[in-house]
C-alpha positions in Angstrom: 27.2 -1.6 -2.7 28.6 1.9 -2.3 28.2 2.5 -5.8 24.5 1.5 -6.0 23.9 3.5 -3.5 24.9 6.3 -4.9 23.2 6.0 -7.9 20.3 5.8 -6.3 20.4 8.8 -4.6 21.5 11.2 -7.8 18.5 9.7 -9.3 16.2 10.0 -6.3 16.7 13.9 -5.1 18.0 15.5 -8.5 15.0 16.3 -10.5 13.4 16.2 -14.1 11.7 18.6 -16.4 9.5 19.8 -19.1 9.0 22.1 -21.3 6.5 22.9 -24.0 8.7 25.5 -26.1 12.6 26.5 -26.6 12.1 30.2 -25.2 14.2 30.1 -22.7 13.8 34.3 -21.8 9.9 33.6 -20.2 10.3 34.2 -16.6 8.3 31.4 -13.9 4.7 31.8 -12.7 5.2 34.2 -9.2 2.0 33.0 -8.0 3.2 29.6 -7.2 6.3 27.8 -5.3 8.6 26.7 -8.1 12.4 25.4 -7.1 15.1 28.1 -8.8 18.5 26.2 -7.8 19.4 23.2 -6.3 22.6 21.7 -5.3 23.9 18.4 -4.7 26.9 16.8 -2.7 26.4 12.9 -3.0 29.8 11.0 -1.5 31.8 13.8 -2.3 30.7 14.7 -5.7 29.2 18.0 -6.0 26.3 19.1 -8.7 24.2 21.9 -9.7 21.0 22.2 -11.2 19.2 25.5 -11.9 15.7 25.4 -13.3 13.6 27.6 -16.3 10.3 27.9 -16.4 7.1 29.3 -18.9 4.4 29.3 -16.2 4.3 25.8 -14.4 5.8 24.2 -17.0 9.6 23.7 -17.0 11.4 25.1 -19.9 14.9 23.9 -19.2 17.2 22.6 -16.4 20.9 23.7 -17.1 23.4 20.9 -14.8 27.2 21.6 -13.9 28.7 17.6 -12.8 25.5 16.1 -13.7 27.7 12.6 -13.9 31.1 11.8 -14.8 30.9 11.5 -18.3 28.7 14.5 -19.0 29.6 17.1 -16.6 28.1 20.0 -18.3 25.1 20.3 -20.0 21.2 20.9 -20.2 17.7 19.2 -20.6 14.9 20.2 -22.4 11.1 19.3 -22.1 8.2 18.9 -24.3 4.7 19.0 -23.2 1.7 17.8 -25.2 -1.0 20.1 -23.3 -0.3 19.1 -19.7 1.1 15.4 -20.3 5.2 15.8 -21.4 6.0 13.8 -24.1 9.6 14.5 -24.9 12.7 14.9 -23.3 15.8 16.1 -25.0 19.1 15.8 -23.8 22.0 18.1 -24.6 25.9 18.0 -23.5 28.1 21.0 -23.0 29.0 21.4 -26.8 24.8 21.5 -27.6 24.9 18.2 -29.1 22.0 16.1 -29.2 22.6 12.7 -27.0 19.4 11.3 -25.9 15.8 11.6 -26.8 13.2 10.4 -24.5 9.8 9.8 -25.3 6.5 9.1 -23.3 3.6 6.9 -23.9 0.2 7.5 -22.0 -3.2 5.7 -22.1 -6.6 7.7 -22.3 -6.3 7.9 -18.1 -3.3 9.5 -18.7 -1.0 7.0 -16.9 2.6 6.3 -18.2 2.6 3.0 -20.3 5.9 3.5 -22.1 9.2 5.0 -22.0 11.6 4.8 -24.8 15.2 6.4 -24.4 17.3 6.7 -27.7 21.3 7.2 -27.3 22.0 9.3 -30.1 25.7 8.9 -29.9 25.4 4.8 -30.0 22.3 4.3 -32.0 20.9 2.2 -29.2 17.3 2.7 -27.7 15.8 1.1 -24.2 12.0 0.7 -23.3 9.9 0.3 -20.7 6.3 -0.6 -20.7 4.3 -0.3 -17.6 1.0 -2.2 -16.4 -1.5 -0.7 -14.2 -2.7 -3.9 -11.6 -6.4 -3.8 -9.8 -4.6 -4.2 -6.9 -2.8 -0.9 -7.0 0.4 -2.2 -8.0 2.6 -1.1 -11.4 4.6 -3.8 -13.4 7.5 -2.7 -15.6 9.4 -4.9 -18.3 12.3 -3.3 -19.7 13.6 -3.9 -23.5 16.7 -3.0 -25.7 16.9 -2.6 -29.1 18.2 -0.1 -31.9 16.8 3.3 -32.0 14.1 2.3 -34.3 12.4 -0.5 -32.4 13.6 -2.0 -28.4 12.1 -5.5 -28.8 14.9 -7.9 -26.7 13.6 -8.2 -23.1 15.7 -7.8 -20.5 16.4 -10.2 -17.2 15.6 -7.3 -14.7 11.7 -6.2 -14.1 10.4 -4.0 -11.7 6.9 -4.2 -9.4 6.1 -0.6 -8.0 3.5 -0.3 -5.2 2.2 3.3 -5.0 0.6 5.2 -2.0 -0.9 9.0 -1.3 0.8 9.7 -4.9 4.5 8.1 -4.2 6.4 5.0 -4.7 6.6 3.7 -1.1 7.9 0.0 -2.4 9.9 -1.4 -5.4 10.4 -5.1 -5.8 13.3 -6.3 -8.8 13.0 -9.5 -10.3 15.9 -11.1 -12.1 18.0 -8.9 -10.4 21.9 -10.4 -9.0 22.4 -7.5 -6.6 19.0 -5.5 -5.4 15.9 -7.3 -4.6 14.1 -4.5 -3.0 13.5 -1.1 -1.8 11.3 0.9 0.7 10.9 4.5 1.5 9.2 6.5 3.5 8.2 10.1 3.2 7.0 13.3 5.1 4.2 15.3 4.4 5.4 19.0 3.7 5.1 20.0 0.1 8.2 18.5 -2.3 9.8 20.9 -4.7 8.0 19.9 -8.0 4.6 20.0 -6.0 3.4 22.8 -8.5 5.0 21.6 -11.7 2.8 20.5 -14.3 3.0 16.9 -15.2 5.4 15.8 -13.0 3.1 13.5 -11.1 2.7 11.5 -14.6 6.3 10.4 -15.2 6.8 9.5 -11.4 7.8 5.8 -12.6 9.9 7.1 -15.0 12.1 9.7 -12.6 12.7 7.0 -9.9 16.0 5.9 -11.4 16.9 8.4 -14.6 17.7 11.4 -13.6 14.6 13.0 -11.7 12.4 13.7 -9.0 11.2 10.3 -7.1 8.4 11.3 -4.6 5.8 14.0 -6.2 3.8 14.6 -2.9 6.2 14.1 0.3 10.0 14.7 0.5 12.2 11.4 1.2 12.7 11.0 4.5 14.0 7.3 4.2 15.4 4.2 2.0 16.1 1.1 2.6 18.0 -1.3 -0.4 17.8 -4.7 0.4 20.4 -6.3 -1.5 20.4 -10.1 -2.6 23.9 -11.3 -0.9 24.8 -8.7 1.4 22.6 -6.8 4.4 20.8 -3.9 4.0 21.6 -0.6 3.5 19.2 2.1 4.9 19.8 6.0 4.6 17.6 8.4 6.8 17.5 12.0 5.8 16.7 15.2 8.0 15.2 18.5 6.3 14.7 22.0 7.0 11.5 23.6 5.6 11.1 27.4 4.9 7.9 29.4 5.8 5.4 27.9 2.9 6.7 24.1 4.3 9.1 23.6 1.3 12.5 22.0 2.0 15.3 24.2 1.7 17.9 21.4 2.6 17.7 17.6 3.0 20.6 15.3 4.4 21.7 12.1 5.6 22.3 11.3 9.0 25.6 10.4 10.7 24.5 6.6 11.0 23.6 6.7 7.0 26.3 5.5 4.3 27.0 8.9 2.6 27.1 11.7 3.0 23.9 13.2 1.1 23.6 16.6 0.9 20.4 19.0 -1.0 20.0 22.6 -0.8 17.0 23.5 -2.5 16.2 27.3 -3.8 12.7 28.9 -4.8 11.9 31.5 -7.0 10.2 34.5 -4.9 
């Protein structure tokens, strides 16, 4: 249980990002709030994250203990106009490891995400269906890097509210069966990035930002066999109503700890 929960809180607070060229020498957009640094200490492991920018768009994220098996490293983003379309992956020797690509309709929602492992010629996908009732279904598939097409036991509903996941139910699942969260209202770090708000169902659980309009301020995983876990976090805001730190609270399983750093 620990273990999943942990997972799900590197994935929850540590945040993705795009980038429409490899310059990495353009300097961020002053006019705006964009996140410069942020550091993580989840049960004990410590990461960092520091962020590149051209305008609103991010450039590159370089990551120090990102996970165990790729400790060092960086990302970088691809942007078709203001929808991103690519994420590459690179390790600490500027090798190549994953490509991920992103599938939009013509209302711009997400509607696929395909992740190729370069270093196992395996691929995963995920298609996504917009409901009338508000609600997202995912179906996730795995396959060789040129085509995902075996459909895996474990699908996902998302319910969505004021722009953030506030519900996920798993189906076929053995160990989670759902989770809820709950936000505030100040202004979350990637508020000002472009085309973050897209690839919200994406970031949930690989490596990026979950919430795109409040900052987490509670989870609860309700687990199939055991009871369930809830984590409630406390932040500090700076003058503009960004959060400079977010952590758990002594009744959470943890610790969780953020510190979050602007540009000026």
């Amino acid at each position: 249980m620990k273990k999943a929960i942990q997972i799900l809180f590197v994935s929850l607070l540590v945040l993705t990002f795009a980038s429409c060229s490899s310059d990495d020498n353009n300097q961020p957009d002053s006019s705006v709030v964009l996140l410069k640094k942020m550091d993580s200490e989840v049960l004990g492991n410590h990461a960092t994250y520091n962020f590149d920018y051209i305008g609103r768009k991010l450039t590159k994220v370089n990551f120090e203990n990102h996970t165990p098996s790729m400790q060092t490293g960086y990302d970088k983003y691809f942007y078709t106009g203001d929808l991103i379309t690519e994420i590459k992956t690179y390790n600490g020797s500027n090798q190549n490891i994953f490509n991920t690509l992103f599938t939009y309709n013509a209302n711009n929602q997400l509607v696929q995400v395909v992740k190729l492992n370069l270093l196992n010629s395996t691929g995963t996908k995920t298609v996504f269906t917009y409901n009338g009732n508000g609600t997202v279904d995912a179906l996730n598939y795995t396959g060789s890097l040129e085509a995902q097409t075996a459909l895996t036991l474990v699908s996902e509903k998302f319910f969505i509210e004021n722009n953030n996941i506030v519900k996920i139910e798993f189906t076929g699942s053995t160990t989670q069966t759902a989770m809820d969260f709950e936000y505030d209202t100040a202004n979350n770090p990637m508020r000002n990035v472009i085309g973050m708000d897209k690839i919200k169902l994406h970031t949930y659980d690989s490596d990026g930002r979950f919430g795109v309009s409040g900052n987490l301020k509670k989870a609860i995983t309700h687990f199939a066999s055991v009871e369930s876990s809830q984590v409630d976090f406390e932040l500090v805001y700076n003058d503009k109503n960004y959060p400079v730190s977010s952590y758990s609270t002594e009744t959470s399983p943890g610790p969780y700890h953020y510190n979050f750093e602007y540009y000026k």
